[in-house]
BASEBA-209994 format. One line per field, with one value per residue (C-alpha): residue in one letter; x, z, y; residue number from 1. Coordinates in nm, 2 decimals. Layout:
residues N
rest <- A|...
u <- X|...
w <- Z|...
v <- Y|...
nr <- NUM|...
//
This chain:
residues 513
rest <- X|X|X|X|X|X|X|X|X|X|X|X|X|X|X|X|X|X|X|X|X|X|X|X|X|X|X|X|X|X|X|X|X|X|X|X|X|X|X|X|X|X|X|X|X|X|X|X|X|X|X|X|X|X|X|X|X|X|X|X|X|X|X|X|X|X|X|X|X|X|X|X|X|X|X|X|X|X|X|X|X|X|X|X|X|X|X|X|X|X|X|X|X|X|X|X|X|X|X|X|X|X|X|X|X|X|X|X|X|X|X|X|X|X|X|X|X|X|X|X|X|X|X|X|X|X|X|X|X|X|X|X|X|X|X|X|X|X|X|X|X|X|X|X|X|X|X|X|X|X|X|X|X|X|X|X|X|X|X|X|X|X|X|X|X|X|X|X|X|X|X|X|X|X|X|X|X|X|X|X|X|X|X|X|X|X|X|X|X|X|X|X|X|X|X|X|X|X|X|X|X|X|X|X|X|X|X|X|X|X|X|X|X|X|X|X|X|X|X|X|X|X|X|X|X|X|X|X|X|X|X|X|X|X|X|X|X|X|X|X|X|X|X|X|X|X|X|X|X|X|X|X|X|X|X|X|X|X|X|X|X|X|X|X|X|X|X|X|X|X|X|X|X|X|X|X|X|X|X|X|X|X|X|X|X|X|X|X|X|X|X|X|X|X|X|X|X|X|X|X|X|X|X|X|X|X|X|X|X|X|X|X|X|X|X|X|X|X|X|X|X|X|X|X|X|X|X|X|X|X|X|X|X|X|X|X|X|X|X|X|X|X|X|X|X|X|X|X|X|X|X|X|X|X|X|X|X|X|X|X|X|X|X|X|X|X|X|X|X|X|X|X|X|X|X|X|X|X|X|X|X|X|X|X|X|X|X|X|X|X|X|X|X|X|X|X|X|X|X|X|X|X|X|X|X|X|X|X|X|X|X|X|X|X|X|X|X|X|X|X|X|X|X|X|X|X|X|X|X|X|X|X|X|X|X|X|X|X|X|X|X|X|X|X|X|X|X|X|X|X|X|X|X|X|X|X|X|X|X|X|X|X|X|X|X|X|X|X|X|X|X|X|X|X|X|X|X|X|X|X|X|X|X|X|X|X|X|X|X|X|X|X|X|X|X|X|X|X|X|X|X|X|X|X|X|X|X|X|X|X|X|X|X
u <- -1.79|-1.59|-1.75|-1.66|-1.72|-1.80|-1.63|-1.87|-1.81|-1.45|-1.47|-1.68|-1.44|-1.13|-1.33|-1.46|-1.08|-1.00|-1.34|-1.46|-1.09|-0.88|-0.66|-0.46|-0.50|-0.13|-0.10|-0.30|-0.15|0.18|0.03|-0.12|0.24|0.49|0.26|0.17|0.58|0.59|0.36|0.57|0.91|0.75|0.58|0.79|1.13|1.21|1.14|1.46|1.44|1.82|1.99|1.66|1.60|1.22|1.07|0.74|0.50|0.31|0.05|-0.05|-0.33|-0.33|-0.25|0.09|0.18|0.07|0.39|0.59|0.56|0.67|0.94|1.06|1.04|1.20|1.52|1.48|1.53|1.87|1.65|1.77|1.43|1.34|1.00|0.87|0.60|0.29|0.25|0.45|0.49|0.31|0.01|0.03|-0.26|-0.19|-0.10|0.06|0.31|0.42|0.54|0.70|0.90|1.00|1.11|1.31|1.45|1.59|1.78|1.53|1.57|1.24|1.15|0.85|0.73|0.79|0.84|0.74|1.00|1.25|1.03|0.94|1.40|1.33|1.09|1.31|1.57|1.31|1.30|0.97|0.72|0.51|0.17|0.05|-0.08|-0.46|-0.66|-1.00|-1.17|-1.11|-1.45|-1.37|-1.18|-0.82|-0.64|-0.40|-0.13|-0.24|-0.30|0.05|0.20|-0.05|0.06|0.41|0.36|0.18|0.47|0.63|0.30|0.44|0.61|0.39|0.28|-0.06|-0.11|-0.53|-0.66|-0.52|-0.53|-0.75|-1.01|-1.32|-1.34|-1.74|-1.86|-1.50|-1.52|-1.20|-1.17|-1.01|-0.67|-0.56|-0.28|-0.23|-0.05|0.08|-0.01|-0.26|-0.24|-0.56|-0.64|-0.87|-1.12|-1.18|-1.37|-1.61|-1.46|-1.16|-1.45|-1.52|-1.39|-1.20|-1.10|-0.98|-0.78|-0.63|-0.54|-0.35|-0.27|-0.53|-0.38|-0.58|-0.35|-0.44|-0.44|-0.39|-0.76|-1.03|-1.17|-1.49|-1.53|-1.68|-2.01|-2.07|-2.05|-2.19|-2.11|-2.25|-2.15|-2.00|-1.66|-1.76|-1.48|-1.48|-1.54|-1.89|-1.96|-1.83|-2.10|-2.40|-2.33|-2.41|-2.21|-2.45|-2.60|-2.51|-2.89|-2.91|-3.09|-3.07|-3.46|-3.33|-3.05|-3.26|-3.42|-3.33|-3.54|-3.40|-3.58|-3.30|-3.16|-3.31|-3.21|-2.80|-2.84|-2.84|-2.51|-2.62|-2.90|-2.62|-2.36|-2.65|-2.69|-2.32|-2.32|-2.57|-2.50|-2.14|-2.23|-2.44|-2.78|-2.91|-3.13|-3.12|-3.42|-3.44|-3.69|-3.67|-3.82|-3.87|-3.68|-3.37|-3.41|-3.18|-2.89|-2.97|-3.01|-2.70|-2.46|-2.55|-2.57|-2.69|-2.93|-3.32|-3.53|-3.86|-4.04|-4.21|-4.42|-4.47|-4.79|-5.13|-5.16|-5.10|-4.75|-4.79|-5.01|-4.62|-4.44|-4.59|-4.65|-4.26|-4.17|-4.39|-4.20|-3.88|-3.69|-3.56|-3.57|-3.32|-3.48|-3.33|-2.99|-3.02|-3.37|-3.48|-3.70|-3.98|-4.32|-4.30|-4.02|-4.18|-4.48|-4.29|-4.13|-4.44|-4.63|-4.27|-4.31|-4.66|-4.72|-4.43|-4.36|-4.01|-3.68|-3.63|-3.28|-3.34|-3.04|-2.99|-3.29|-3.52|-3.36|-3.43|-3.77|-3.83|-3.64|-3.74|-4.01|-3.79|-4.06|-4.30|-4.10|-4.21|-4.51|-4.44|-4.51|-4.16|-3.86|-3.66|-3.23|-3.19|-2.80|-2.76|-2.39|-2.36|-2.55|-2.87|-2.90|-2.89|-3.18|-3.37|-3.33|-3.37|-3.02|-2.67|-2.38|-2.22|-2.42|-2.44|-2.03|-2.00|-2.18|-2.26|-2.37|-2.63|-2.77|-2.78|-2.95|-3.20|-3.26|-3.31|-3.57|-3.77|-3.79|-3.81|-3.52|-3.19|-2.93|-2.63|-2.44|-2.17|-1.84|-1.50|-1.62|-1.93|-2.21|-2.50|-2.80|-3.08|-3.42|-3.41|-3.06|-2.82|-2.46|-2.23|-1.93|-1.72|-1.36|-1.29|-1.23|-1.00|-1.02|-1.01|-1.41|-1.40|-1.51|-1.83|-2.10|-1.95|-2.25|-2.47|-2.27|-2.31|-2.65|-2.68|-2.44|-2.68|-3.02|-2.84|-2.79|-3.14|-3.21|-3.14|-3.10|-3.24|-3.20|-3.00|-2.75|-2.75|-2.61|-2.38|-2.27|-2.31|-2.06|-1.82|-1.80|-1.77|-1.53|-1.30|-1.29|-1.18|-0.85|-0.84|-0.80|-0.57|-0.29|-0.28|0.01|0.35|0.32|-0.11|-0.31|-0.54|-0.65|-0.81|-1.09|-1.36|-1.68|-1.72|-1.40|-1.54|-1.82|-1.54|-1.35|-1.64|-1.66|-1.25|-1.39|-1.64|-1.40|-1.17|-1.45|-1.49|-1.78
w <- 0.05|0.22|0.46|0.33|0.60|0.57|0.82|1.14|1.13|1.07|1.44|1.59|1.47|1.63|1.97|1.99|1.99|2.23|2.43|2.42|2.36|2.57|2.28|2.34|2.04|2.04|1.98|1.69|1.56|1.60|1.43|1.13|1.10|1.13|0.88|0.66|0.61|0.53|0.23|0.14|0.17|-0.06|-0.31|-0.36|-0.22|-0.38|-0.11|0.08|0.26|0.33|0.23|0.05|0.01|0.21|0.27|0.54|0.50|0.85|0.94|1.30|1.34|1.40|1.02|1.12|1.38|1.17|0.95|1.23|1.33|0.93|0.97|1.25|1.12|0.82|0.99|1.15|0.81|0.79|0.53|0.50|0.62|0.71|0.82|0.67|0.95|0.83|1.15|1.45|1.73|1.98|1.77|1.74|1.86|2.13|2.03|1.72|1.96|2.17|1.83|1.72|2.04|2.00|1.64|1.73|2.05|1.80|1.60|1.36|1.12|1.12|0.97|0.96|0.64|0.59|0.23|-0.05|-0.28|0.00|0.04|-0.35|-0.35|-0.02|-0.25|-0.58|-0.47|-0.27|-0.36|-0.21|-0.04|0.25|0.26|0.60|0.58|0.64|0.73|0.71|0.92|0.66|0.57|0.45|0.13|0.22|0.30|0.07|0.25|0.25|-0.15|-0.19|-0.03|-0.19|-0.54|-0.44|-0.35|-0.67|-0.85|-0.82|-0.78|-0.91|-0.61|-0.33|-0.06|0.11|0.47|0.49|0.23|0.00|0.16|0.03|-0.03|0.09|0.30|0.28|-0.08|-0.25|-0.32|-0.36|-0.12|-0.32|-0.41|-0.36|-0.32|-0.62|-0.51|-0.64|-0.36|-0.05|0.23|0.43|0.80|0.90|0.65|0.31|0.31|0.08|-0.08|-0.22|-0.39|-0.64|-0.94|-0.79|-0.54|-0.82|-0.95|-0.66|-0.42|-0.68|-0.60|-0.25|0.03|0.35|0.61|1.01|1.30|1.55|1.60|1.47|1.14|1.29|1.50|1.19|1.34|1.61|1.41|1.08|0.71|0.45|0.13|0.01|-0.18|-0.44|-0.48|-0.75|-0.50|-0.43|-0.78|-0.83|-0.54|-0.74|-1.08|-1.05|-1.29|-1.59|-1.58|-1.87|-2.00|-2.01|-2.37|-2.48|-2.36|-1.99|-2.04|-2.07|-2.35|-2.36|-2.51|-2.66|-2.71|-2.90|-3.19|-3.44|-3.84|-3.84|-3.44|-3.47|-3.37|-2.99|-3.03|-3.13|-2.87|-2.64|-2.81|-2.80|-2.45|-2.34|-2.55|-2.43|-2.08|-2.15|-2.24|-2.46|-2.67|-2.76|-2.98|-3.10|-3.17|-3.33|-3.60|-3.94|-4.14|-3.96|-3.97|-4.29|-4.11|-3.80|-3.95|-4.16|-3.95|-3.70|-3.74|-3.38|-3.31|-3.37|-3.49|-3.49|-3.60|-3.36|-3.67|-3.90|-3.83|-3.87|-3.47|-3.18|-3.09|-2.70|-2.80|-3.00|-2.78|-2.47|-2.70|-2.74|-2.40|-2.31|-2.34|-2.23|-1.93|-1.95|-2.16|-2.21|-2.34|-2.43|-2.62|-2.95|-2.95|-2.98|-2.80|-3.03|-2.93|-3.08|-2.88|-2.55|-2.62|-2.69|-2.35|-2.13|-2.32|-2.13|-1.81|-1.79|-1.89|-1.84|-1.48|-1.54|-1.51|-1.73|-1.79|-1.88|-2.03|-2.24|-2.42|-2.21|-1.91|-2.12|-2.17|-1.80|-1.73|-1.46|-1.35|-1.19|-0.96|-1.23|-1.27|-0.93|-1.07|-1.28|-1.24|-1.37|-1.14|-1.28|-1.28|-1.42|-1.58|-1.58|-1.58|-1.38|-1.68|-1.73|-1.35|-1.32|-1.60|-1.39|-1.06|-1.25|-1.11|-1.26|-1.37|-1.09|-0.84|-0.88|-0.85|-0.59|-0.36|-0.55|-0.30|-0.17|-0.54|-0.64|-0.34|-0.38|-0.77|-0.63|-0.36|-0.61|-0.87|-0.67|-0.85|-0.87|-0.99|-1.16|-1.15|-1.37|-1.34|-1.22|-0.94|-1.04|-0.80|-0.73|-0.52|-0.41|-0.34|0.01|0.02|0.00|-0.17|-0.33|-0.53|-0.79|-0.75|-1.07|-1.45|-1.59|-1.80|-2.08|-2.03|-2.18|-2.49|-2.71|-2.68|-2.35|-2.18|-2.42|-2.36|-2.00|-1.99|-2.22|-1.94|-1.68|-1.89|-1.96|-1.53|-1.49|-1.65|-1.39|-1.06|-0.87|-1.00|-0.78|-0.77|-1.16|-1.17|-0.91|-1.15|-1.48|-1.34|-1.22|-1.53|-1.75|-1.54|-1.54|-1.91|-1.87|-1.68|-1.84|-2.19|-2.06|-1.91|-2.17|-2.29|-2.06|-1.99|-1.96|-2.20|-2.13|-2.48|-2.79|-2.63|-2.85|-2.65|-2.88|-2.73|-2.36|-2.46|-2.57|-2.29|-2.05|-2.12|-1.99|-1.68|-1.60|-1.66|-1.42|-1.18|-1.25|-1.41
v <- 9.30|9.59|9.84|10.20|10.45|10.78|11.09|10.99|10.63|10.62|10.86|10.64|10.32|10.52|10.60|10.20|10.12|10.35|10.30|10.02|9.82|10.00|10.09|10.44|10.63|10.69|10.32|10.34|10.62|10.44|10.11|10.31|10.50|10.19|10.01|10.32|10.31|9.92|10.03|10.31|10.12|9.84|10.05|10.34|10.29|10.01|9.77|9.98|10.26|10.27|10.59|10.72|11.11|11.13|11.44|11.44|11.74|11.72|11.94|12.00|11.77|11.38|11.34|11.51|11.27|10.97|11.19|11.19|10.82|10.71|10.98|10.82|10.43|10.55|10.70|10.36|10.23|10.47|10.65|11.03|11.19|11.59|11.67|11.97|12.14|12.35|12.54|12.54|12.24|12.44|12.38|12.03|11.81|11.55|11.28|11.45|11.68|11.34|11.17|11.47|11.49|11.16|11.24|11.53|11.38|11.12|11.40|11.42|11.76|11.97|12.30|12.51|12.62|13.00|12.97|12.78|12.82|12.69|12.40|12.36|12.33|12.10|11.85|11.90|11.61|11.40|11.03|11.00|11.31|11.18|11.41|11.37|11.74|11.70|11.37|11.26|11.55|11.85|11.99|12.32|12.45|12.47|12.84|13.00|12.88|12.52|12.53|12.66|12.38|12.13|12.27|12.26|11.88|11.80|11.94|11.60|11.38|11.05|11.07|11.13|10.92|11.01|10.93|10.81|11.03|11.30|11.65|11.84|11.57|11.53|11.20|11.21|11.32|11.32|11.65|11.86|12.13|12.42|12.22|11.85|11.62|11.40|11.09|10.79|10.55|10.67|10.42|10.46|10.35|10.10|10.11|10.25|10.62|10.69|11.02|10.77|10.57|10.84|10.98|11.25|10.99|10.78|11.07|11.16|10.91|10.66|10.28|10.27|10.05|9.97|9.98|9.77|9.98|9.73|9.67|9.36|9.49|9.39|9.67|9.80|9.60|9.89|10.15|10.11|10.14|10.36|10.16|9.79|9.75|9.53|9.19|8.96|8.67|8.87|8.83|8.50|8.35|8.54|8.35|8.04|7.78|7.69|7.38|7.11|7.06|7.43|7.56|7.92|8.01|7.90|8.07|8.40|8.57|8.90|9.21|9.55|9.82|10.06|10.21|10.42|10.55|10.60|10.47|10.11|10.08|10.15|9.87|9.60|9.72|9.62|9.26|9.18|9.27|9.08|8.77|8.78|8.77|8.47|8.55|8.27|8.50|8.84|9.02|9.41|9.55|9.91|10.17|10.00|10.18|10.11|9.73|9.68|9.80|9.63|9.32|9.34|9.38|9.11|8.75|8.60|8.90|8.86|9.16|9.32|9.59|9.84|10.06|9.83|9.59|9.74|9.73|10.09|10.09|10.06|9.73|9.60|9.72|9.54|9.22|9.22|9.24|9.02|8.72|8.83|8.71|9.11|9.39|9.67|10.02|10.34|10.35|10.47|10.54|10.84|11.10|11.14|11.06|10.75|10.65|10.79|10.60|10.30|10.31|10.42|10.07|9.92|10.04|9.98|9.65|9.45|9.30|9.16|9.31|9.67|9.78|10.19|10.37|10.66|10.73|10.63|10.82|11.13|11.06|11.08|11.44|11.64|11.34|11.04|10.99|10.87|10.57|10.43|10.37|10.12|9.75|9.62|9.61|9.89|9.92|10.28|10.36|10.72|10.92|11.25|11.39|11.17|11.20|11.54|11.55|11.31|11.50|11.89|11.93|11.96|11.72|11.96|11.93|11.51|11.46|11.76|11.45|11.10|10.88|11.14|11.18|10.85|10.76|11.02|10.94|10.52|10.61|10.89|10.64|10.32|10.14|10.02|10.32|10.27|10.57|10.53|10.70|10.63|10.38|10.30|10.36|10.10|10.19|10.05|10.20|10.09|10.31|10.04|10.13|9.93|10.07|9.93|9.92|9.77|9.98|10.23|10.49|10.32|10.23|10.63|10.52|10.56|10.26|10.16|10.25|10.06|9.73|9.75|9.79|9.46|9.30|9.38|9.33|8.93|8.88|9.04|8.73|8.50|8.71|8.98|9.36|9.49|9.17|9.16|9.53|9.43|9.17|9.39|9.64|9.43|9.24|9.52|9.73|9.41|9.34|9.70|9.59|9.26|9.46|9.70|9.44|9.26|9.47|9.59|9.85|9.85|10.07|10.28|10.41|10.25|10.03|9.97|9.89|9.60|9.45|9.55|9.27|9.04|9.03|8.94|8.54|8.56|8.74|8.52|8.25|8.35|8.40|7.99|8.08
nr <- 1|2|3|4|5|6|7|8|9|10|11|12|13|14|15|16|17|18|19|20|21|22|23|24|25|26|27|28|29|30|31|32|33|34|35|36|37|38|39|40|41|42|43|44|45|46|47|48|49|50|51|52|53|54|55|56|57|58|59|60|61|62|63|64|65|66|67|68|69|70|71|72|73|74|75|76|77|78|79|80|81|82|83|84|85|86|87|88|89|90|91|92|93|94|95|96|97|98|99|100|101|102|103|104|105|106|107|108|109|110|111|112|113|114|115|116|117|118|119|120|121|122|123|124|125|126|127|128|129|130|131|132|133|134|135|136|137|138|139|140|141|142|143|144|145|146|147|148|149|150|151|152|153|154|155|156|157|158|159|160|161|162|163|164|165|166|167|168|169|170|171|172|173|174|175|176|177|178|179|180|181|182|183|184|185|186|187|188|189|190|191|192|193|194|195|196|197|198|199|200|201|202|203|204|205|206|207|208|209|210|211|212|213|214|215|216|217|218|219|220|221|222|223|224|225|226|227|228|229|230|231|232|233|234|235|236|237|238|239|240|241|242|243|244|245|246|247|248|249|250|251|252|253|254|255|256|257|258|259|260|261|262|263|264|265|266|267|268|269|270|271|272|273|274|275|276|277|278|279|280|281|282|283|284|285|286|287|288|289|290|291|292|293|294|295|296|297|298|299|300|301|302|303|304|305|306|307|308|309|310|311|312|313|314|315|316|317|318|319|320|321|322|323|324|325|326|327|328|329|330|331|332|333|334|335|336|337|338|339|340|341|342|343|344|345|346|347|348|349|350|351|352|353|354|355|356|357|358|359|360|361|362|363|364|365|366|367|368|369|370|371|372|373|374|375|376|377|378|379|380|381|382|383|384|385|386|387|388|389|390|391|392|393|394|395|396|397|398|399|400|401|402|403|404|405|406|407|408|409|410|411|412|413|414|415|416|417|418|419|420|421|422|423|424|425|426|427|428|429|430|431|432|433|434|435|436|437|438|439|440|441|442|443|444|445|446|447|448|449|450|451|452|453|454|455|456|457|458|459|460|461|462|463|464|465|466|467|468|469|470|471|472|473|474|475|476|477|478|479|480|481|482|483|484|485|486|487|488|489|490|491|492|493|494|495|496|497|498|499|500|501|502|503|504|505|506|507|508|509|510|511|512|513
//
């Protein structure tokens, strides 16, 4: 996996360079420049930079003179480059002022920005628009100034080239700080940050390069990480390949607890998902009288009725479960009382894995922490909503800072959180974070959710939680993107979550598994 580093850590990786390696920071900022430029040239200039309109919005910090060093490679590259400044030279940092010397002592045109309709005509013509206003230690919400020039940039945002992070963005919680840069391609230094691993990171930063300073990447080891970039090779070495005298019991069994009257289309989503992913078994059991439709529409899916044997519900429920390799509860449902008692027989008497989603996360509003009492190991699947609900907050209050929430909502409940979203979040009680860097917008579909919580309930099977919805995402995001290139240009509308399931065997074979 891939250390993602928050504000601190990426500091602390720049000073062991220049501490502990001996490594001026002028040379890195040189390194991250020339090769920030190789990225642009190749992604964005058409792998030329000769004769190419470029304009470089620097600001006066060390993000400018990562500007000025790609300003100056590209007139290297007998691109036409101007650097527009916000601020004036005698405000640059350091290292920032001795690579703008070196870029004006080379001829280079620079202007200061006095006016944003002069620069808004400056941009108009640009083939490509370097933002390298604001870098990875911007806390606070941007000044009006800033925005203006930020709005002016994202005029033309399928042209725009960020330098380490978007400006504007958050580099910790991926929050955006009044206004942001919307780019096409950020090239980032080092090391992934976690504010480009979250959905306003998504949004904002575009096609994410890591670009080499100069330095081992395994300085990381000094300072710390606070999350994982999840790789398809990670999930490849957690499935292991099915053995040939494997029957559909040793496979895994899967339980469901889901669906409901006019609902039981959630309940099925579940099934497909977790047969596709290779569960050898997959039973429902829901409310009686929506049975019919259940069993109508599914051939390969066993059923069971919750209400209708002459024995208490919590004693039916926890006989179901009881011979399940692992049981998904919640989608479809219901809230009743029925439903909550249902799901408190679950958590009480079942010590395998329990996949809770939707209606079950519900149940539990306002009182995550009651889950920790349970004697089953327990991988909880909210979005920003169903967490909020869980932690009495708001859906606002979650994405203004996802990694702290999800992390809070794990250890309260003493589970594994899936935190779904543009790059999924997973988190374990012990505070451990890995993120998803698979899926596209396309996953913005009804039922979605329901199949990825059968993905996860079929690797429960067979693997510990928190590796199973390491696994679970990954697959699911990926049938995302398998799905969507399957056409020129890729689509990103029109996924059913039925096909999300039916893409995942292709997934897993191209994981050689």
């Amino acid at each position: 996996m891939i250390p993602i580093l928050s504000r601190e850590q990426i500091r602390a990786f720049d000073r062991e360079a220049i501490e502990r390696c001996s490594v001026p920071s002028i040379v890195l900022m040189e390194n991250a420049g020339r090769n920030a430029c190789d990225v642009l040239e190749r992604e964005m200039l058409g792998g030329s930079a000769k004769d190419k309109r470029v304009v470089v919005v620097c600001g006066t910090g060390n993000n400018g003179g990562d500007g000025f060093v790609i300003a100056r490679h590209l007139l290297a590259r007998r691109a036409r480059v101007s650097v527009a400044l916000a601020g004036t030279r005698d405000k640059l940092s350091h290292d920032a002022k001795t690579n703008a010397n070196a870029w004006v002592g080379l001829g280079g045109p620079t202007e200061s920005i006095t006016d944003v309709d002069a620069l808004k005509k400056t941009l108009a013509d640009a083939d490509a628009i370097v933002d390298a206003l604001f870098g990875t230690g911007l806390d606070r919400a941007l000044e009006t100034s800033a925005t203006a020039i930020v709005e002016a940039m994202n005029e033309h945002a399928s042209r725009v080239f960020a330098v380490d992070i978007p400006s504007g963005l958050d580099a910790q919680t991926g929050a955006i700080l009044g206004a942001c840069v919307f780019a096409a391609h950020t090239a980032t230094f080092a090391h992934p940050k976690l504010g480009l691993y979250t959905p306003n990171g998504a949004a904002h930063a575009g096609a994410l390069h890591v670009v080499d300073i100069g330095v081992p990447a395994s300085l990381v080891s000094h300072v710390g990480h606070d999350a994982e970039l999840l790789e398809p090779r990670d999930v490849a070495r957690l499935v292991e390949p099915r053995a040939p005298d494997v029957h559909k019991y040793r496979a895994g069994h899967v339980g469901v607890l889901a669906g409901s009257l006019g609902k039981t289309g959630a309940a099925l989503l579940v099934a497909r998902g977790a047969l596709r992913a290779g569960a050898g078994a997959v039973t429902v059991a829901t409310w009686h009288d929506a049975l019919p439709a259940l069993r109508a529409a599914s051939l390969e899916v066993m059923t069971a009725s919750l209400d209708a044997l002459e024995k208490p519900l919590i004693e039916v429920a926890a006989s179901f479960a009881a011979a399940k390799r692992a049981v998904v509860a919640g989608p479809g449902f219901g809230t009743d009382e029925r439903a909550a008692t249902a799901i408190r027989a679950l958590l009480v008497g079942y010590e395998g894995t329990i996949v809770l989603d939707a209606d079950a996360l519900t149940l539990h509003a306002g009182r995550a922490s009651e889950l920790a009492s349970s004697r089953a190991k327990l991988v909880l699947t909210p979005h920003a909503g169903e967490a909020a609900r869980l932690l009495a907050s708001t859906a606002e209050e979650i994405e203004r800072d996802r990694f702290t929430a999800a992390r809070a909502l794990a250890k309260k409940a003493r589970a594994v959180v899936v935190l779904k979203g543009a790059r999924t979040l997973v988190v374990s009680a012990e505070g451990r974070v890995v993120v998803c860097g698979a899926g596209n917008a396309a996953l913005a579909t009804a039922g979605s959710g329901d199949v990825l919580a059968g993905i996860i309930g079929a690797n429960a099977c067979s693997m510990q939680p928190f590796d199973a919805a390491c696994v679970g995402v990954h697959l699911h995001a990926a049938a995302a993107d398998l799905w969507s290139t399957r056409t020129t240009p890729p689509r990103h509308r029109g996924l059913l979550a039925s096909e999300i399931a039916e893409q995942v065997p292709d997934v897993l074979a191209a994981l050689g598994r």
